[in-house]
Legacy VTK file of the C-alpha trace (Angstrom):
# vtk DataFile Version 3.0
C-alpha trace
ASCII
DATASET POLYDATA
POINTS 505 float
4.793 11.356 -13.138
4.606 7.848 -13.722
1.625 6.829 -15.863
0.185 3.510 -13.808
-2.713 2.170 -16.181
-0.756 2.102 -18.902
2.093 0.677 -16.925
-0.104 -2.566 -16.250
-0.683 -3.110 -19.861
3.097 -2.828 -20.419
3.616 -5.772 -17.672
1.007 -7.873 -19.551
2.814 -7.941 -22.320
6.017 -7.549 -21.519
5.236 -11.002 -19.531
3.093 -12.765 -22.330
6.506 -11.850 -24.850
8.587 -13.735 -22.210
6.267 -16.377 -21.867
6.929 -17.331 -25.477
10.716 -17.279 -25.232
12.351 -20.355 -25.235
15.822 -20.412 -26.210
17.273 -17.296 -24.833
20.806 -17.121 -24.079
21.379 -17.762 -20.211
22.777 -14.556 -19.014
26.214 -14.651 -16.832
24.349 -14.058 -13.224
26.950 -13.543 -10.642
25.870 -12.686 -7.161
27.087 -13.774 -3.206
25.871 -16.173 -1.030
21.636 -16.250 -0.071
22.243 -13.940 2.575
20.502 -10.947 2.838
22.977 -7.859 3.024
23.152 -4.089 1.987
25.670 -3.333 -0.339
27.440 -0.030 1.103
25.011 1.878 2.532
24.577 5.355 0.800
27.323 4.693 -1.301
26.999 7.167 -4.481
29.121 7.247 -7.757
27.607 9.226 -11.200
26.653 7.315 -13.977
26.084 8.960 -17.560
22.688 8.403 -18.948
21.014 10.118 -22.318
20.249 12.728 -19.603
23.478 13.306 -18.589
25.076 12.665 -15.427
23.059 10.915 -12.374
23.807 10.664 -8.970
23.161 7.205 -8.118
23.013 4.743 -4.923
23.727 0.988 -4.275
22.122 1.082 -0.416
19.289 -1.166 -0.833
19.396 -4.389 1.135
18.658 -7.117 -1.437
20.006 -10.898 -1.514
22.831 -12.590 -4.333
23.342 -15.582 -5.253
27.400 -17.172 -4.947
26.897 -20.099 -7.193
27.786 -21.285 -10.198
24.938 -21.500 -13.050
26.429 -24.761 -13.751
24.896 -25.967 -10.136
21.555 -28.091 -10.509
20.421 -25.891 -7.388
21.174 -23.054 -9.466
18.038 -21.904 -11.054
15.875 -22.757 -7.323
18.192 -21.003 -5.216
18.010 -17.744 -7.946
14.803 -18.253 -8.444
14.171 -18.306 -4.500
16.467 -14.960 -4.235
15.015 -12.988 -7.010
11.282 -13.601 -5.545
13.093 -11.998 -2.334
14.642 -8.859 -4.288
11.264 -8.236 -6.353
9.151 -8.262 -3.113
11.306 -5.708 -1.655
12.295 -3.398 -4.958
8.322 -3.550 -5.957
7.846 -1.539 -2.861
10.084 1.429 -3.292
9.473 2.719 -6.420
10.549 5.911 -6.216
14.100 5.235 -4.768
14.620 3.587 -8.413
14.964 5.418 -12.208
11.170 5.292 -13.365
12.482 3.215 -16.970
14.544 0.963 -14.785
12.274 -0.082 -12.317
9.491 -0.585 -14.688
11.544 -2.802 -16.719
12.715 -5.042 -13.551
9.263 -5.152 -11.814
7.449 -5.876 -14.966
10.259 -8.915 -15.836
10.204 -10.122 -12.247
6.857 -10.105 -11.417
6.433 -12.808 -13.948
8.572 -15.549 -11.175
5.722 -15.663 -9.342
4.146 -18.012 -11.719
7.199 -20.214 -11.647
6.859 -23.896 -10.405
10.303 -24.349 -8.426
9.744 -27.988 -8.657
9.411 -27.514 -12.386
11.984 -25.326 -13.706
11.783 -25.584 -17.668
13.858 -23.445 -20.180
11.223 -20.973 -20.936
11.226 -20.590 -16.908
15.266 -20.655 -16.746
15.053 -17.741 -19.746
13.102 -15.749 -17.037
14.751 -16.039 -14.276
17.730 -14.576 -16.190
16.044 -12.067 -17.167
14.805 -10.697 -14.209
18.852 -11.140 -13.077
19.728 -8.799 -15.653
17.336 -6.385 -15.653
17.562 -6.027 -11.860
21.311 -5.425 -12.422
20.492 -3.026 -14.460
17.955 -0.783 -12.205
19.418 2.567 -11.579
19.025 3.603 -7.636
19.125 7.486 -7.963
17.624 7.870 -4.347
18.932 6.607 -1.048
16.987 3.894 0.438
16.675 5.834 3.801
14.455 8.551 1.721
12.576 6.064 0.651
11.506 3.907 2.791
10.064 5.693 6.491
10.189 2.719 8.932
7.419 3.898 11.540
8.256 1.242 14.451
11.415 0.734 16.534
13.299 -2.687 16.887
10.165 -4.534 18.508
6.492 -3.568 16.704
3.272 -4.243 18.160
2.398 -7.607 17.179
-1.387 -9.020 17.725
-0.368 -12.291 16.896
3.328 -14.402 17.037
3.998 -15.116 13.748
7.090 -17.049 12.266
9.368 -17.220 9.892
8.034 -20.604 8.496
4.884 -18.603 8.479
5.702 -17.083 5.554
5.824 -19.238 2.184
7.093 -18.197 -1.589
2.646 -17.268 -2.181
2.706 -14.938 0.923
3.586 -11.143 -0.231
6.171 -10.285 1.896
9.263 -11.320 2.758
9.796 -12.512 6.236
11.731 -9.786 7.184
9.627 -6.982 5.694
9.398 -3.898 7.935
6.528 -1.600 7.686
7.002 1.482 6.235
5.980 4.893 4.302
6.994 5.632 0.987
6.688 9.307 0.711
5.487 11.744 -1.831
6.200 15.044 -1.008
5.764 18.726 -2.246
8.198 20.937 -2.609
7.260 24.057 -0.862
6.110 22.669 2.663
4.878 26.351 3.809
2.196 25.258 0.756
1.247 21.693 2.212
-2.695 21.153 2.282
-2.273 18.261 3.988
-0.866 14.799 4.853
-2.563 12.009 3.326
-1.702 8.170 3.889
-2.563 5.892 1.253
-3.631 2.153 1.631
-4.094 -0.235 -1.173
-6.622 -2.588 -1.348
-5.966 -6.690 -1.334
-7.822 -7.611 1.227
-5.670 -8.395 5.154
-3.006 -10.610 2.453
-1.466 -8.060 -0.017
-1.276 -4.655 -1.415
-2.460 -3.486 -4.646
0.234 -0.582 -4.638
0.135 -0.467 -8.414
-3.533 0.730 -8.687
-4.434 1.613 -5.551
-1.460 3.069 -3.871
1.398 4.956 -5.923
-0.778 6.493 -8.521
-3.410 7.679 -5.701
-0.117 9.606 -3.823
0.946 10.927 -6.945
-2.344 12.155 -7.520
-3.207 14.266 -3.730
0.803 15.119 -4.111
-0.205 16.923 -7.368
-3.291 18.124 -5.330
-0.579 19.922 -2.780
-0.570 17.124 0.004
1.929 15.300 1.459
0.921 11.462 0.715
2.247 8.585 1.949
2.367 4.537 0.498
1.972 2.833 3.525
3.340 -0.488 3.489
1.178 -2.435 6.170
1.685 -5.786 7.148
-0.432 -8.488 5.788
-0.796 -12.151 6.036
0.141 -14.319 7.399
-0.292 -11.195 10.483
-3.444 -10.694 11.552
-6.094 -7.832 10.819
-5.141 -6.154 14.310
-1.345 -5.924 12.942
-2.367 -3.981 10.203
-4.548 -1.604 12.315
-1.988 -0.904 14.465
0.103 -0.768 11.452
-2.094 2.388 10.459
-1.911 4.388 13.478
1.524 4.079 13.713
1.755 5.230 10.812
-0.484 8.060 12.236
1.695 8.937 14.737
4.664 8.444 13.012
3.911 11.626 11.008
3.335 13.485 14.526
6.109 13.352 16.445
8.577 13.488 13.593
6.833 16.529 11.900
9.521 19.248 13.067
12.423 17.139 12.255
11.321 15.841 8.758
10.258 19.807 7.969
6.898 18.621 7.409
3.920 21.287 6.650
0.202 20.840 6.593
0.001 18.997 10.530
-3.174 20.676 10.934
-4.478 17.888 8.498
-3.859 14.064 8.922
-5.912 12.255 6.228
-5.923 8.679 5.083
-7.101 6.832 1.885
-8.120 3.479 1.627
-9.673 0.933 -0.956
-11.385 -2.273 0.211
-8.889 -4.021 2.616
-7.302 -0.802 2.902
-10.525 0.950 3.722
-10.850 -1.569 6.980
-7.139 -0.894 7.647
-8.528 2.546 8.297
-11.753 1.901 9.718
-10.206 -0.333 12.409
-7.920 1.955 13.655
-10.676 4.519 14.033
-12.906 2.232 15.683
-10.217 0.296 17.868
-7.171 2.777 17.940
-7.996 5.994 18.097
-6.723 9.370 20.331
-4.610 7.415 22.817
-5.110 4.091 23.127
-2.131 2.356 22.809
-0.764 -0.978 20.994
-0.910 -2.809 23.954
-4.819 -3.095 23.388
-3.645 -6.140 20.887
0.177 -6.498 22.542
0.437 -6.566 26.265
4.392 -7.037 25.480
4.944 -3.991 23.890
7.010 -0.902 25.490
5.636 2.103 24.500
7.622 4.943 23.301
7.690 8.194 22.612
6.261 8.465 19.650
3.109 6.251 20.998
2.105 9.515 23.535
1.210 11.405 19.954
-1.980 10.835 19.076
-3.526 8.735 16.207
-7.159 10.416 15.523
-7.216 11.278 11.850
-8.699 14.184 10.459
-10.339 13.330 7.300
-10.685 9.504 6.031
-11.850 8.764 2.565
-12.760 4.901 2.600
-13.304 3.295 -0.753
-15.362 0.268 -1.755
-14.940 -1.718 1.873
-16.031 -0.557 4.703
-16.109 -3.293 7.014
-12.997 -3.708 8.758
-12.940 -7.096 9.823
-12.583 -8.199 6.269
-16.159 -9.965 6.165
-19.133 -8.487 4.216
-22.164 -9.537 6.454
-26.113 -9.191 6.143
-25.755 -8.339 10.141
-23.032 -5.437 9.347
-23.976 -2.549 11.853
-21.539 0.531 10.833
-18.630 1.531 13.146
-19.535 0.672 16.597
-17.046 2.350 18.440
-16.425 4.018 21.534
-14.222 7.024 19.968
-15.521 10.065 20.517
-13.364 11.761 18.143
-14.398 10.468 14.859
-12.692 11.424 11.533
-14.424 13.238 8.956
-15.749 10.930 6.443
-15.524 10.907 2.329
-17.063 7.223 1.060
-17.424 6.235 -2.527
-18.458 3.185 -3.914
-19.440 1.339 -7.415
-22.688 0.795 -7.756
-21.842 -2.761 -9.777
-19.752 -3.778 -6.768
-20.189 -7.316 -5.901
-18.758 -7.664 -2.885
-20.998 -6.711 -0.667
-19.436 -2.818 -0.590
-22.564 -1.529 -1.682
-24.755 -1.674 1.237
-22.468 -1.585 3.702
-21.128 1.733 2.541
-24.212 3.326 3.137
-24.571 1.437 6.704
-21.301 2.942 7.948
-22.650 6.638 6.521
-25.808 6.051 8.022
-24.057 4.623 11.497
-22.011 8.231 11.656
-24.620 10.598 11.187
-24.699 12.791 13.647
-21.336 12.445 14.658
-18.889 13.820 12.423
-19.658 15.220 8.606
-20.029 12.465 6.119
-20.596 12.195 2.526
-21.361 9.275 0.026
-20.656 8.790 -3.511
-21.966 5.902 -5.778
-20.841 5.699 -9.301
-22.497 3.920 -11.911
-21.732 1.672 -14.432
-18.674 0.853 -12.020
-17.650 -2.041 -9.977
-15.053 -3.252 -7.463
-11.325 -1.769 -7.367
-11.974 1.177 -9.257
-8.627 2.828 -7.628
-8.088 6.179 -9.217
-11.388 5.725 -11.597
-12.268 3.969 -14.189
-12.553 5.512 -17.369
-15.523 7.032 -19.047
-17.305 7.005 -15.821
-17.405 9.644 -12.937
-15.234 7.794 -10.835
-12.461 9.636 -11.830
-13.511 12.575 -10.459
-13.511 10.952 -6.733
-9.946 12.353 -5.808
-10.370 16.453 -6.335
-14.057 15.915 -4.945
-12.216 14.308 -1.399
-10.228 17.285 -2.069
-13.209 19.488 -1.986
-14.373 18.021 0.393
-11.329 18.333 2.785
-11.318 21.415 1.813
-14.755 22.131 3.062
-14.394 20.564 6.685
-10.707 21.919 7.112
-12.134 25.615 5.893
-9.599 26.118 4.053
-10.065 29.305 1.869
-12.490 30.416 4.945
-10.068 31.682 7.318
-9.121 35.295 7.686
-11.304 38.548 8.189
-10.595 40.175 4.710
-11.313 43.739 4.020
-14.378 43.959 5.028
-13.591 43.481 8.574
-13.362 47.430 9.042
-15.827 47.891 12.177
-18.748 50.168 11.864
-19.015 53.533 14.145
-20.903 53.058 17.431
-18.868 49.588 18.352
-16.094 50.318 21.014
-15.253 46.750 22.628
-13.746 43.820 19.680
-12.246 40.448 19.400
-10.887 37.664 17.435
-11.466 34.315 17.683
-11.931 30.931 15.417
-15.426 29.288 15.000
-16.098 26.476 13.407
-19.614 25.278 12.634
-21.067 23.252 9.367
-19.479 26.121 7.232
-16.520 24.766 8.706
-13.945 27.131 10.489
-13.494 30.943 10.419
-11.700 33.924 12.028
-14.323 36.190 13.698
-14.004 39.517 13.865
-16.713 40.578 16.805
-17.822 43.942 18.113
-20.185 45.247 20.642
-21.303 48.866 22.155
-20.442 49.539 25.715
-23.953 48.680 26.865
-23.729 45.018 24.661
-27.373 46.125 22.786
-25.595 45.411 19.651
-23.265 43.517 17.801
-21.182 43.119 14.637
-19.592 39.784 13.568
-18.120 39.715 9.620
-15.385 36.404 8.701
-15.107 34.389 5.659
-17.525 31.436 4.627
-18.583 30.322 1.512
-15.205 31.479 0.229
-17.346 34.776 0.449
-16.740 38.234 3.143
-19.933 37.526 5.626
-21.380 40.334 7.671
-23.798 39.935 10.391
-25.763 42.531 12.811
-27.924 42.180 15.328
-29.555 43.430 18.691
-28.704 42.291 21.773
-30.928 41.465 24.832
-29.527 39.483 27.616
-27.088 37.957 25.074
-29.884 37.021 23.152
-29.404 38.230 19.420
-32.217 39.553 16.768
-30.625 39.393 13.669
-31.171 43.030 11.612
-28.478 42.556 8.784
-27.266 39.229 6.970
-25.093 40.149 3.828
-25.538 36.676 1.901
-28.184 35.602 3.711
-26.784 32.493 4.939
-25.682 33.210 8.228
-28.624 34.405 10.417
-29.357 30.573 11.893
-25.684 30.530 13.004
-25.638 33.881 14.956
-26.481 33.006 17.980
-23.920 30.405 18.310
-21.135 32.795 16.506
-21.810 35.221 19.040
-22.154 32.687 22.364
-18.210 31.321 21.481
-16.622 34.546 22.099
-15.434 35.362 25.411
-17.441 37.859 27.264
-13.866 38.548 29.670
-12.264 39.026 26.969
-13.193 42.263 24.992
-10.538 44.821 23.859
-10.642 48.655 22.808
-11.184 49.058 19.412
-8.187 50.478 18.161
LINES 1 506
505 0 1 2 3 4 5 6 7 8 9 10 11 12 13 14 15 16 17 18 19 20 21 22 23 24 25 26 27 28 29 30 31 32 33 34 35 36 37 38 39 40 41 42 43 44 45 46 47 48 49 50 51 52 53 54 55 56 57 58 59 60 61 62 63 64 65 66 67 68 69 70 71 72 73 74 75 76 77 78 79 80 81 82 83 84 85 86 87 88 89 90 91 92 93 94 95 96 97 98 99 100 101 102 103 104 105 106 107 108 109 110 111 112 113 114 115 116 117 118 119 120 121 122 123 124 125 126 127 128 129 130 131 132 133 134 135 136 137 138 139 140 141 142 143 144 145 146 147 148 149 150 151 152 153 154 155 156 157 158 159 160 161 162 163 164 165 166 167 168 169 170 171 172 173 174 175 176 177 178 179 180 181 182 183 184 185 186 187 188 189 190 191 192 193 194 195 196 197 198 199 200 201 202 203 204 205 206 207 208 209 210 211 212 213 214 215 216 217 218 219 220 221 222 223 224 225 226 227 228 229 230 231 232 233 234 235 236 237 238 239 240 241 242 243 244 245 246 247 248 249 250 251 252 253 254 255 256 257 258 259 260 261 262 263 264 265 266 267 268 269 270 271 272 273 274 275 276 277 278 279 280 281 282 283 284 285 286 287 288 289 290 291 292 293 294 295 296 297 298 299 300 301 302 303 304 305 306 307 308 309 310 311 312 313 314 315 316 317 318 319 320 321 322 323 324 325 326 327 328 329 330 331 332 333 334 335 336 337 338 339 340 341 342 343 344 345 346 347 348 349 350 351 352 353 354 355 356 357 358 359 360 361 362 363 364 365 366 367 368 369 370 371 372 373 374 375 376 377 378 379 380 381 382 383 384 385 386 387 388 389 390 391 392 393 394 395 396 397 398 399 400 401 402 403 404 405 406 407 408 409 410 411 412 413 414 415 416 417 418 419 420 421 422 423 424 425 426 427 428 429 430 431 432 433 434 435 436 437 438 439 440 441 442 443 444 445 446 447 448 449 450 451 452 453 454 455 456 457 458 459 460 461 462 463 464 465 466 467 468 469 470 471 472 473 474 475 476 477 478 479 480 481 482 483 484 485 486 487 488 489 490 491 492 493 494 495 496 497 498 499 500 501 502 503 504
C-alpha cells in the first residue's frame, strides 16, 4: 500500500534538493512532435527488475517532443509538454510501478512553479529531470484498467467551455476525460460495498494525494470497492462536476455484471470540502432519475442514464455546501428528492472555513428524513483527509464503516438458530424488515386462530425473539429476549403479508 503522508514529505524535499541544483548535466531528451498520441496501445514486453521479471505496458496517451535541445524553443515547448504528461500520469497512479511514479510525480510536479517566460538553468536542470524520470516510469498496468471513462463521446456539459479556456494554472488538460480509478478487492462474492471517492480543492482541482488515493486504499482495505473519481473542474462549472458524480453513479450500475462487480446493494460516496458539494449537489439536483439534460438540453441520453443515481450512504467531510460558498443564510439541502442518502458528516472543530456550522445545518436540515450522524473533532482544522495525527480524526473511516454497516444491516440478516418455531404455531413466513435497527430476515408464526404470534431475526448482531397476543392484529407483547424489541412489534408484525402464510413444515 502506498504510504501518502509520508509521500508528501518526500515531494518537499525531493523538490527543495532540485531547487538548489544548478549545473546539472542536460539530459539527452528525445521525444516526437507536440502531438498528443498513444504509443501502441496495450503493447506489453517484460522487463527485469530486483523483483524479477514484470509485465509491463507503453499504452498511455502522453505527448513528445521532436526537437532538438539545441532549439531556443526547446526548453518552452518541453516544458509545455511535460506539464501535459504530469497532469495526466498524476492521475493514474496505480497503472504505474509505485517507486517509479513517485519519483516522476514528485520531480514533475515541481514545473508548475516554472516561469516559461523565464527559463533559467536551475529551471532547464528540472525540466530534464522530469524528462528522465518520466522515461523511466514503469507502466505494469494497462491504461484501460486504469482509467474507467464513465461518459460516451459527447458528456453532459452545463456550460460550453473551450480549449483557450484552459491555461498552463488550470488542472487539467484540455482534453481530460472524466474518469474512475479503481481500487478493487479481490474476492467480489466478499464486497461490502462500492464507495466513490472525491477529493477536496474546491470546483478548480483535486487533492487526490490526501484526499483521494489514500482514502480508496483505505475502504478497499475495509472490503469495498472504491473508486478515485476524476471530476471535472474549472474552468467547467459546479453543475459539470455534479453531473460528473452521478455519472459516475450510474456508471457503476449498468456495468456491474460485466465488470464482475459485488457489493451493488451498496453505492456510497466520500467527499472532502469541494468534493463534499460534488456529492451534495448531485443528491439535491440529480438524484433517482433525473437526467443530465436538467443542466444540458443537448445531451442524448443513453443507456446507462435509465440506471439510477440515488446513493446509498454519503459521508461528506468538512463542506457541506454545494455551491462552493459558505454563507450566514446557508439553509441545509433543500431538495425535492425524496430518496435521500444516508448521511455520515465529520468536521474539525478549528475549521475556518465556514464548515463548522454549516455541517450541523445540513444534519439538522435531514432529520427526519434519512439517518444522519455528526462528528466534530477537536484540536483539528480544515483538510484533515484521512486524519490528522494524534487526534481522533483518524478514526473517521472504520466509524463510516460502522456506520454503513449499521444502516445496510449488515451482520443483521439471517434467522440463525434460534429461529426453530415453538409448538402451538402452524401458519409461518419470511420476509425482510427494516426499521432503525436497520434490516432483518423475519421469521413469523401465528396459530390458526391469529391469537398469537412469534417473530425471532437478528439485530444488534444478537438472535431476537419476540411473543405476543394477538387481538384484531393488535399485539400485547408477553416475551422480549433482549429487551429491545417490544416498541418495534407492532410494526414487525403489520409488514408481513396476511395472504401469504405457509404450513409450518
Amino acid at each position: 500500500m502506498r504510504k501518502w503522508n509520508k509521500r508528501l514529505l518526500s515531494w518537499c524535499l525531493l523538490a527543495a534538493l532540485l531547487l538548489s541544483m544548478s549545473g546539472c548535466q542536460q539530459g539527452n531528451t528525445t521525444s516526437s512532435a507536440v502531438s498528443s498520441q498513444a504509443v501502441s496501445s496495450a503493447a506489453a514486453s517484460s522487463e527485469e527488475t530486483t523483483e524479477g521479471p514484470v509485465e509491463t505496458y507503453h499504452d498511455m496517451p502522453v505527448q513528445t517532443l521532436d526537437l532538438d535541445p539545441s532549439d531556443p524553443d526547446y526548453y518552452q515547448k518541453a516544458l509545455e509538454t511535460e506539464l501535459y504528461n504530469y497532469k495526466l500520469i498524476r492521475n493514474v497512479p496505480t497503472a504505474y510501478q509505485a517507486e517509479s511514479w513517485d519519483a516522476y510525480t514528485a520531480t514533475a510536479n515541481t514545473l508548475l512553479n516554472i516561469d516559461p517566460d523565464n527559463i533559467n538553468d536551475v529551471s532547464k536542470s528540472m525540466i530534464d529531470n522530469a524528462v528522465a524520470q518520466r522515461e523511466a516510469l514503469v507502466q505494469d498496468a494497462p491504461a484501460a484498467d486504469c482509467m474507467w471513462y464513465i461518459w460516451g463521446d459527447a458528456p453532459a456539459t452545463a456550460e460550453t467551455v473551450e480549449v483557450s479556456d484552459f491555461t498552463a494554472e488550470s488542472y487539467d488538460n484540455a482534453d481530460m476525460k472524466p474518469f474512475l480509478v479503481p481500487y478493487l478487492v479481490e474476492d467480489q462474492l466478499a464486497a461490502k460495498g462500492n464507495m466513490i471517492v472525491i477529493a477536496g480543492g474546491g470546483y478548480s482541482s483535486r487533492g487526490n494525494a490526501m484526499e483521494g488515493y489514500p482514502i480508496a486504499e483505505a475502504f478497499q482495505d475495509l472490503g469495498y470497492n472504491a473508486y478515485v473519481l476524476q471530476r471535472r473542474v474549472a474552468p467547467y462549472s459546479q453543475e459539470d462536476t455534479w453531473l460528473d458524480m452521478q455519472r459516475a453513479v450510474r456508471y457503476l450500475r449498468y456495468n456491474a455484471d460485466s465488470l464482475g462487480l459485488g457489493g451493488m446493494d451498496c453505492i456510497a460516496a466520500s467527499g472532502f470540502s469541494g468534493g463534499s458539494g460534488t456529492i451534495l449537489g448531485e443528491v439535491a439536483n440529480l438524484y433517482g432519475d433525473v437526467q443530465p439534460t436538467l443542466y444540458d438540453a443537448d445531451y442524448a441520453s443513453d443507456a446507462v442514464d435509465q440506471m439510477s443515481a440515488d446513493l446509498d450512504v454519503v459521508c461528506p467531510l468538512y463542506g457541506p455546501q454545494y455551491d462552493g460558498e459558505h454563507t450566514s443564510d446557508y439553509a441545509g439541502l433543500v431538495t425535492e428528492n425524496p430518496n435521500l442518502p444516508a448521511m455520515f458528516l465529520a468536521v474539525g472543530e478549528n475549521d475556518a472555513t465556514g464548515a463548522m456550522p454549516d455541517i450541523w445545518t445540513l444534519a439538522n436540515s435531514v432529520r427526519g428524513k434519512t439517518v444522519v450522524e455528526v462528528h466534530t473533532f477537536a484540536e483539528v482544522g480544515h483538510g484533515f483527509g484521512a486524519g490528522l495525527q494524534g487526534t481522533t480524526s483518524t478514526y473517521w473511516i472504520p466509524m463510516a464503516d460502522t456506520f454503513i454497516d449499521l444502516v445496510m444491516g449488515r451482520g443483521e440478516a439471517g434467522v440463525g438458530e434460534a429461529a426453530e418455531i415453538p409448538e402451538g404455531y402452524t401458519q409461518v413466513q419470511q420476509y425482510t424488515f427494516e426499521g432503525g435497527f436497520g434490516k432483518a430476515d423475519v421469521t413469523c408464526a401465528v396459530d390458526d386462530a391469529k391469537t398469537k404470534v412469534y417473530m425471532t431475526f437478528v439485530a444488534f448482531d444478537q438472535q431476537q425473539v419476540v411473543e405476543g397476543v394477538l387481538n384484531d392484529g393488535i399485539i400485547t407483547v408477553t416475551y422480549d429476549q433482549s429487551g429491545f424489541m417490544t416498541n418495534d412489534a407492532q410494526a414487525i408484525y403489520n409488514a408481513a403479508d396476511q395472504n401469504n402464510w405457509q404450513p409450518v413444515a
